[in-house]
C-alpha positions as CSV (number, residue, x, y, z in Angstrom):
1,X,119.1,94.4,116.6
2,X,116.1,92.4,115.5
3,X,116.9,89.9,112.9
4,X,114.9,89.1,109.9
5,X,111.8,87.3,111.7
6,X,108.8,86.7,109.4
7,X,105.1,85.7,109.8
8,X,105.3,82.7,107.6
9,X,102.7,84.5,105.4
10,X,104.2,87.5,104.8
11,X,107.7,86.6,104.4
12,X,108.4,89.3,102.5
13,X,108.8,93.0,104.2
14,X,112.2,95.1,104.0
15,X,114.2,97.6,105.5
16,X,113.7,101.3,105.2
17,X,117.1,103.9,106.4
18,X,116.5,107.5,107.3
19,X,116.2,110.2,105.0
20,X,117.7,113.4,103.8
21,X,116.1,116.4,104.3
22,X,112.3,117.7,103.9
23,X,113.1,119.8,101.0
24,X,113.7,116.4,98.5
25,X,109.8,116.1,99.3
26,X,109.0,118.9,97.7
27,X,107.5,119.5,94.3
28,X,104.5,119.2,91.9
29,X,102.0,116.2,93.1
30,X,100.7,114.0,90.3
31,X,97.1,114.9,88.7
32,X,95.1,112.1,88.8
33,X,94.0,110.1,86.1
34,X,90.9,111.3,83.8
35,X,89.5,108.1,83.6
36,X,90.2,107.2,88.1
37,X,92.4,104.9,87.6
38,X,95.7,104.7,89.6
39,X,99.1,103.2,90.0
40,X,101.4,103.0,93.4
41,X,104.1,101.3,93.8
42,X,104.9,99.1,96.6
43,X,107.9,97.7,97.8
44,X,108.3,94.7,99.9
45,X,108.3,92.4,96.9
46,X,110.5,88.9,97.8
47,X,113.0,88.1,95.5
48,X,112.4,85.2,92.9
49,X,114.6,83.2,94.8
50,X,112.1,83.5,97.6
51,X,109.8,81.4,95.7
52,X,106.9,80.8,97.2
53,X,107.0,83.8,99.1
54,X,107.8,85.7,95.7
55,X,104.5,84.5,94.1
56,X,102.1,84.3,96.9
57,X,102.8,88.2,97.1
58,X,102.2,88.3,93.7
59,X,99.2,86.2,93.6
60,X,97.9,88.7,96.1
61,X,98.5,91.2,94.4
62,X,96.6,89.8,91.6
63,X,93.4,88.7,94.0
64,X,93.5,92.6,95.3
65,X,93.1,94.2,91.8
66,X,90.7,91.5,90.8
67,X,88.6,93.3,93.4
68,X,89.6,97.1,92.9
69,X,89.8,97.4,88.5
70,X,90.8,100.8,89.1
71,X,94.1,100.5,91.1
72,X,97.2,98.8,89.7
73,X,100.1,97.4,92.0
74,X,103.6,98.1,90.9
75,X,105.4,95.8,93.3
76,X,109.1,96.5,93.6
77,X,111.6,93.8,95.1
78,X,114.8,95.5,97.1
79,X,115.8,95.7,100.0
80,X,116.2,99.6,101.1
81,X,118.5,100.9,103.5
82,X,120.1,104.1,104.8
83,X,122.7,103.6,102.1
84,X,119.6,103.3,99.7
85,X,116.9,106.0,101.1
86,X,118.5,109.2,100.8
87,X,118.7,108.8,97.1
88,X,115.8,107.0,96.4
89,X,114.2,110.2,98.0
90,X,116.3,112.8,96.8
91,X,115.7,110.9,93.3
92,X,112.0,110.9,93.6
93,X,112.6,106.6,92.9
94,X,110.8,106.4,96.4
95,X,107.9,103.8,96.4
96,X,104.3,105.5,97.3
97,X,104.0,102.6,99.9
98,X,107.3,102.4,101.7
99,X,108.0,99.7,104.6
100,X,109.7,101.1,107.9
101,X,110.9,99.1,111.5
102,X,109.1,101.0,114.5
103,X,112.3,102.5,114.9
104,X,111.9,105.5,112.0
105,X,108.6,107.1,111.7
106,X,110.0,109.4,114.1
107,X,112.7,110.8,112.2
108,X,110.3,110.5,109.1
109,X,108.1,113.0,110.2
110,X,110.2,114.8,112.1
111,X,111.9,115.4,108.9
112,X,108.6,115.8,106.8
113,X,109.6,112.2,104.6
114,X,106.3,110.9,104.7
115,X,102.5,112.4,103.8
116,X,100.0,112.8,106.5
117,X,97.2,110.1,106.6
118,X,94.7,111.0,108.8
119,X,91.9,112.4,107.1
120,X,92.0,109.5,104.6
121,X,91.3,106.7,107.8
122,X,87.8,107.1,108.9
123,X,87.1,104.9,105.4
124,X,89.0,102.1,106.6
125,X,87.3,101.0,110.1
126,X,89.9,98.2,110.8
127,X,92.5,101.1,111.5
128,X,90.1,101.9,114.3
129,X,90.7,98.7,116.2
130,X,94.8,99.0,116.0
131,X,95.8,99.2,119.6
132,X,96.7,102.6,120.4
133,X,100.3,102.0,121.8
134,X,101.1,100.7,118.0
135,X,99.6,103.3,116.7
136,X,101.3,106.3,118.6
137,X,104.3,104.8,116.7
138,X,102.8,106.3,113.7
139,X,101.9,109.6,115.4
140,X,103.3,112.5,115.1
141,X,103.6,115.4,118.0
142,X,100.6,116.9,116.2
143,X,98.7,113.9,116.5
144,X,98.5,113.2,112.9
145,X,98.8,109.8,111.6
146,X,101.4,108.9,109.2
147,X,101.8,105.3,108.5
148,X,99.7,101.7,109.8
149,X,101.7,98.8,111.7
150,X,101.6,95.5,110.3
151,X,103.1,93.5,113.2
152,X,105.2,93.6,116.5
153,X,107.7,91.8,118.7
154,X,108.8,91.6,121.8
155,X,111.3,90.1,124.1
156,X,110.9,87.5,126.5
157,X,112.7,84.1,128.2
158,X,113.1,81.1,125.8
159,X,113.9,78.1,128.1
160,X,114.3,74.6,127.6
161,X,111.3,72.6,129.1
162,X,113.2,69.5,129.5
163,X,115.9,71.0,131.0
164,X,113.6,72.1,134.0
165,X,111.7,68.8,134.4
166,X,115.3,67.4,134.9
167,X,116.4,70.2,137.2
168,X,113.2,70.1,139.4
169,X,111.4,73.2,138.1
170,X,108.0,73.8,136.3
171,X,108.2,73.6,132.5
172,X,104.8,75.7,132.8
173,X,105.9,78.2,135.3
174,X,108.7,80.1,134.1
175,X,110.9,82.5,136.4
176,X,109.9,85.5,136.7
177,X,112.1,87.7,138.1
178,X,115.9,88.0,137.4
179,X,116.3,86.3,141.2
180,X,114.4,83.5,139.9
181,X,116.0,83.2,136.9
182,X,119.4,82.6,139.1
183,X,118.1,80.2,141.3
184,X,116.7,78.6,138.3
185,X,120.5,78.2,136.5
186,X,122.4,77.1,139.4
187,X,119.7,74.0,139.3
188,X,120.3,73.8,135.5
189,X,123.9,73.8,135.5
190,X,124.2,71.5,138.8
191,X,122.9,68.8,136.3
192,X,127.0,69.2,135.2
193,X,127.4,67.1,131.7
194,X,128.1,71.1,130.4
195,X,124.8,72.1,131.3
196,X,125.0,75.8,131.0
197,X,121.9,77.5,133.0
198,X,121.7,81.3,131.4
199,X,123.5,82.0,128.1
200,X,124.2,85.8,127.3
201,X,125.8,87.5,124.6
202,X,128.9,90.0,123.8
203,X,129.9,90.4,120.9
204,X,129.1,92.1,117.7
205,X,126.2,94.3,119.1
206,X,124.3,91.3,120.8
207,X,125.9,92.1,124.3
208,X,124.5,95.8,124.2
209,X,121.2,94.6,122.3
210,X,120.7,92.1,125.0
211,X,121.7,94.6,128.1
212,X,119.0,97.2,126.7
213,X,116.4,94.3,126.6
214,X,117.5,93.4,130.5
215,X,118.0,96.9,131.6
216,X,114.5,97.9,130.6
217,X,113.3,94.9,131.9
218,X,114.3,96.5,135.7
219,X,112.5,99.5,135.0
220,X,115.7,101.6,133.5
221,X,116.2,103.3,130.2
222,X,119.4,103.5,127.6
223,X,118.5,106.9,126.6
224,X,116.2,109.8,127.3
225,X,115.3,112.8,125.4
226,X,115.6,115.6,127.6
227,X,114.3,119.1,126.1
228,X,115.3,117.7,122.7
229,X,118.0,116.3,123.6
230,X,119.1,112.3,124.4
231,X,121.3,111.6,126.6
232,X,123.4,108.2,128.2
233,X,120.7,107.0,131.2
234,X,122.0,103.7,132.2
235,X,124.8,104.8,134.5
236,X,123.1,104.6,137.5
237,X,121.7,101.5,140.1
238,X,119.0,100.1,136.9
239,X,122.2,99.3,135.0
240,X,124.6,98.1,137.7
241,X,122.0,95.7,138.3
242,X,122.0,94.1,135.5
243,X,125.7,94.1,135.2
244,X,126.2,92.8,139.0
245,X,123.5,90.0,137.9
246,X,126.0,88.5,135.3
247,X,128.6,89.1,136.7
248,X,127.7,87.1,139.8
249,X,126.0,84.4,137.2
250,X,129.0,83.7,136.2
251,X,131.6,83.9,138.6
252,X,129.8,83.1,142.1
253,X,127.4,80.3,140.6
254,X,129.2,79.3,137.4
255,X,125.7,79.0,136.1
256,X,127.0,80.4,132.8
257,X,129.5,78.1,131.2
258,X,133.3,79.6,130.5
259,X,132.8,80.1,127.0
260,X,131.8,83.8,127.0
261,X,132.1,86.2,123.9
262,X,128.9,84.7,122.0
263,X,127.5,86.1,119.4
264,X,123.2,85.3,118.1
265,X,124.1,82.0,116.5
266,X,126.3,80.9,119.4
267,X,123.4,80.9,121.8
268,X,120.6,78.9,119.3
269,X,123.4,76.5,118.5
270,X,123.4,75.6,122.5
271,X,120.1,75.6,122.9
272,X,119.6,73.1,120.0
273,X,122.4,70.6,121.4
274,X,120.1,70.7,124.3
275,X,123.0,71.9,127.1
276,X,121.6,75.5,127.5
277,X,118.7,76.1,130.1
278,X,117.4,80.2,129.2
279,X,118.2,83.1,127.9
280,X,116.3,86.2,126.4
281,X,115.2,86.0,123.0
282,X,112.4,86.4,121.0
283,X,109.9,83.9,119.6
284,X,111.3,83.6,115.9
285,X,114.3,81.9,118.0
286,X,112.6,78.7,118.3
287,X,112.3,77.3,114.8
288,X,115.6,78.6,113.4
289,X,116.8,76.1,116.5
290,X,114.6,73.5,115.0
291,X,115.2,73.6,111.8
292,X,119.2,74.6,111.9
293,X,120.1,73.2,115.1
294,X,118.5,70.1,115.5
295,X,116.3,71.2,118.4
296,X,112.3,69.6,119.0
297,X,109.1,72.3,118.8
298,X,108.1,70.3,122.4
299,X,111.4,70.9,124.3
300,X,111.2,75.1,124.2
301,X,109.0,77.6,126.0
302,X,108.9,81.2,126.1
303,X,107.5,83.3,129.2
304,X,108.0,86.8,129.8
305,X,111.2,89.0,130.3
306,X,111.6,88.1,133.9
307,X,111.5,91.6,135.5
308,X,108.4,92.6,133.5
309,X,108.7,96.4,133.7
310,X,109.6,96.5,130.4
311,X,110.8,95.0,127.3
312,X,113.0,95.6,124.2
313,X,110.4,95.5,120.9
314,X,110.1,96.8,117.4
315,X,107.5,96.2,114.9
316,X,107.0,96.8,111.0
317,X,104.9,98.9,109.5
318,X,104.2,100.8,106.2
319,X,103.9,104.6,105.7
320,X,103.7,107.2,102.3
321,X,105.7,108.8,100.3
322,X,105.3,112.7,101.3
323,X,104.6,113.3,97.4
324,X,102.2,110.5,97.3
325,X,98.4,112.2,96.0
326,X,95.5,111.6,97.9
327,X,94.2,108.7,95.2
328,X,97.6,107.1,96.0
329,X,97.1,106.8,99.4
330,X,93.6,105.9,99.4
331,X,94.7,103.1,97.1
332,X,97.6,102.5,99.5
333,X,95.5,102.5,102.3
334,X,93.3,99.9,100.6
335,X,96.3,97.5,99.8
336,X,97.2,97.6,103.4
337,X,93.7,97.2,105.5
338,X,93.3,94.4,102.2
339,X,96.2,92.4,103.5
340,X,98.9,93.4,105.8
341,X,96.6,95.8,108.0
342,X,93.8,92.9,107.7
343,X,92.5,90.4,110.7
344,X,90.3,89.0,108.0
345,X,93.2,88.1,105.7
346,X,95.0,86.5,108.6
347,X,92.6,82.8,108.1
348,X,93.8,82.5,104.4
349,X,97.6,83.4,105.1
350,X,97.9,81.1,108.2
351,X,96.5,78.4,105.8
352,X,98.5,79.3,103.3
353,X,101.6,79.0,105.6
354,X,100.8,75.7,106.9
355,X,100.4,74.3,103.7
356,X,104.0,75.6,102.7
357,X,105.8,74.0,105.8
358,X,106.3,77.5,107.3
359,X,105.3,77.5,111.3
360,X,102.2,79.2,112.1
361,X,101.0,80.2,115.5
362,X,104.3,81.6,116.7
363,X,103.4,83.6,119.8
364,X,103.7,87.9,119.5
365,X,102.1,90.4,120.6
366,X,99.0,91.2,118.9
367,X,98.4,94.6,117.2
368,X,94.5,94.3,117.5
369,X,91.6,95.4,120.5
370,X,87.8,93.8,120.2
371,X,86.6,92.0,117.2
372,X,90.0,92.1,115.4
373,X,92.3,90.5,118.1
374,X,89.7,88.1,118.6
375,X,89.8,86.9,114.7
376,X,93.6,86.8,115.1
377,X,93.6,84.5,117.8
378,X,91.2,82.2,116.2
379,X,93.2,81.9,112.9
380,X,96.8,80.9,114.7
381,X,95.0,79.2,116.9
382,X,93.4,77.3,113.8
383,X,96.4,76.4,111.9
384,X,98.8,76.4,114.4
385,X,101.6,73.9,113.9
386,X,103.5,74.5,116.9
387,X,102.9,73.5,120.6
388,X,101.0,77.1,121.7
389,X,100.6,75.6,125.2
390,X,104.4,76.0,125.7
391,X,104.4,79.6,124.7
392,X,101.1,80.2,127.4
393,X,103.4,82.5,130.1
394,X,104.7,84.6,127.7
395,X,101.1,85.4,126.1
396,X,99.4,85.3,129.4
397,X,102.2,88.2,130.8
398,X,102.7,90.1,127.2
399,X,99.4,92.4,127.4
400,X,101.0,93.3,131.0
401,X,104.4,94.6,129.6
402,X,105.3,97.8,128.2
403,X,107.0,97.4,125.1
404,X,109.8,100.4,124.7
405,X,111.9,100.9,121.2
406,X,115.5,100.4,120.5
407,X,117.6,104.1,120.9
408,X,118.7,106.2,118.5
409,X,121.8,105.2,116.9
410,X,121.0,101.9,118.5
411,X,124.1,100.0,116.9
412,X,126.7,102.2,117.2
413,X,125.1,102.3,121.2
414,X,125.2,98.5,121.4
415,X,128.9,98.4,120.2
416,X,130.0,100.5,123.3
417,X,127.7,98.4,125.7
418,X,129.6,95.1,124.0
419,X,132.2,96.1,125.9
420,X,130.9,96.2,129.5
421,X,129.2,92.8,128.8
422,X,132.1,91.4,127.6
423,X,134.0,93.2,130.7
424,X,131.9,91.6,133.5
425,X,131.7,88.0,132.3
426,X,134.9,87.3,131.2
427,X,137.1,89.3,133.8
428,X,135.8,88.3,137.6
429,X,137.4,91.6,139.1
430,X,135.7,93.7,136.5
431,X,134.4,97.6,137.7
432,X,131.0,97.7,137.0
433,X,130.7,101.6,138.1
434,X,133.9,102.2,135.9
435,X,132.6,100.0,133.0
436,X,129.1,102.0,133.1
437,X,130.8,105.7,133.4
438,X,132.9,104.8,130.7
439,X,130.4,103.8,128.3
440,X,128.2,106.8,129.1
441,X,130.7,109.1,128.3
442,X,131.3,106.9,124.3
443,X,127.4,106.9,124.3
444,X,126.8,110.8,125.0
445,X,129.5,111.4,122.2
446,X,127.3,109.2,120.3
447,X,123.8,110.6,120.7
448,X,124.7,114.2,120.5
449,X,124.4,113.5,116.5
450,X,121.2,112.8,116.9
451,X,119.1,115.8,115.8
């Protein structure tokens, strides 16, 4: 459910569908050139409407082969998708350097759709400092690596600091803990005027996006694979209590306004026309409600996912084409740890993006350990255009937090949860138990597709 959020830098990665079967993959690989020279194509190209982020790419691009004379960059613009893949693939139109969300390399390799990196990463010793939780994304059961991050997200609490200094909390001390977060919106919405204290969404997937961010959050779980298997796993007391939480927001405190039946933009509108206290988001959030809403950099903070035993995240990443020839992925390999895969590159981008007017120093969670992290830090800390300080709880907490990945068949999943949010804050006598064991049953139907 993540929406398009990019590092101002890097504005510029697309998404990748899922595949058809292992067999497309098949066939002769590519000799390599007499004279060691190589091509790969690369997607992730902006389009020239993007323009800045069009030619900085580009101009990349350009610096990179400037440096290696023997590999050429075929960038290709295009966003894919699962309408997209399957033919691409089956077509052999597949780029050698292929973006994916954190949400496929699973399938990928399950399926054989993308070409075993492993022995090629020992010459590249930045791969070495990725953290390891990032990089069991791109592992495969047998421990084989198949593709590099580039970044990740995660979900936390975006509040309106103003809002509390009026209400009597602590701009700096965010709540916590879902109990906190009630008491906090009474005090909000006790400031009447249409102060709404938690906004929450329902419709169009955001309900069922935003009740798997809150259910793991409490510890719980959409879905578990179970001897190969997934299966519906929030019909028990994890997901009643995050139903029986909204549901007694909004009918025993009226913390939560009467308009219900929001949608993404409904809840950064509010928050821009300063009336809305909290709700979960992630950090992109903020200057979409600057920029298209009217809001001020100084009034919002983000702090964890109250809860904090887990939170909803994703990530992007690049892995290879399963034809790709070993001098095409050590050229790929080279592109990547040159500049998405890169702490070093990070100075020069952030600079960059400062320069253009996009916001640097955004807060997310880092995809470095040691030396790397470190030279991340420095760099948004450098050019950061944005008030970090506000964002301090949320990177204080973050390293603390498991990050988990959306389900399978995440959206046709969040359509069915829709409902029960929708259920339990617009109808005060709504069944929570019925609600829940009807959606398990919709959601079972729905994950045993999944193969």
């Amino acid at each position: 459910m993540k929406r398009i959020r990019l590092r101002a830098p890097v504005a510029l990665l697309l998404a990748i569908g899922l595949g058809v079967s292992a067999a497309a993959c098949s066939g002769d690989e590519e000799k390599p050139a007499a004279d060691g020279k190589v091509t790969i194509t690369v997607n992730g190209l902006p389009p020239a409407t993007e323009a800045a982020n069009h030619r900085r790419f580009l101009d990349n691009v350009a610096e990179f082969q400037r440096q290696n004379p023997d590999i050429t960059i075929d960038a290709r613009e295009g966003k894919m998708d699962p309408q997209t893949f399957a033919a691409k693939l089956a077509g052999g139109q597949l780029e050698d350097v292929f973006y994916v969300y954190f949400t496929d390399p699973a399938n990928l390799i399950a399926k054989r759709q993308a070409a075993d990196i492993s022995k090629y990463l020992a010459d590249f010793p930045v791969t070495k400092q990725v953290k390891p939780e990032v990089m069991r994304v791109f592992t495969g059961p047998d421990g084989k690596v198949y593709g590099l991050p580039y970044k990740n997200y995660s979900m936390g609490l975006l509040y309106n600091r103003t809002l509390f200094a009026r209400a009597g909390l602590d701009p700096d001390n965010p709540p916590k803990t879902w109990d906190e977060v009630r008491t906090a919106a009474k005090k909000i919405a006790a400031l009447g005027d249409g102060h709404i204290g938690y906004g929450e969404y329902s419709k169009n997937n955001t309900g069922g996006w935003h009740f798997t961010a809150e259910l793991y959050s409490v510890g719980g779980d959409v879905a578990v694979n179970e001897g190969g298997r997934w299966k519906a796993a929030f019909n028990n007391d994890k997901g009643r209590q995050v139903l029986q939480q909204l549901r007694e927001m909004r009918w025993t405190d009226n913390s939560m306004g009467s308009r219900q039946l929001l949608e993404w933009a409904d809840l950064l509108q509010l928050m821009g026309s300063g009336k809305l206290g909290m709700y979960v988001a992630t950090a992109d959030n903020i200057p979409t409600i600057v920029n298209q809403y009217k809001g001020r950099f100084a009034d919002y903070g983000l702090g964890p996912i109250p809860g904090g035993q887990g939170t909803l995240g994703g990530g992007e990443g690049y892995m290879f084409n399963a034809k790709a020839t070993p001098e095409k992925i050590r050229a790929g390999l080279k592109w990547l740890t040159f500049w998405f895969t890169s702490p070093d590159r990070i100075a020069a981008e952030n600079k960059w993006a400062a320069e253009s007017k996009n916001v640097v120093g955004l807060p997310e969670p880092a995809i470095y350990t040691g030396e790397a992290a470190q030279k991340q830090a420095a760099a948004d800390k450098q050019y950061a255009n944005v008030p970090q300080q506000n964002y301090a709880p949320f990177v204080a907490a973050a390293p603390n937090i498991p990050i988990k990945l959306e389900p399978p068949n995440a959206q046709q999943i969040y359509a069915v949860l829709d409902v029960a949010m929708q259920k339990v804050l617009t109808d005060r006598n709504a069944d929570v138990g019925r609600l829940l064991a009807d959606a398990e049953t919709q959601v079972n139907q729905i994950l045993s597709t999944v193969k």
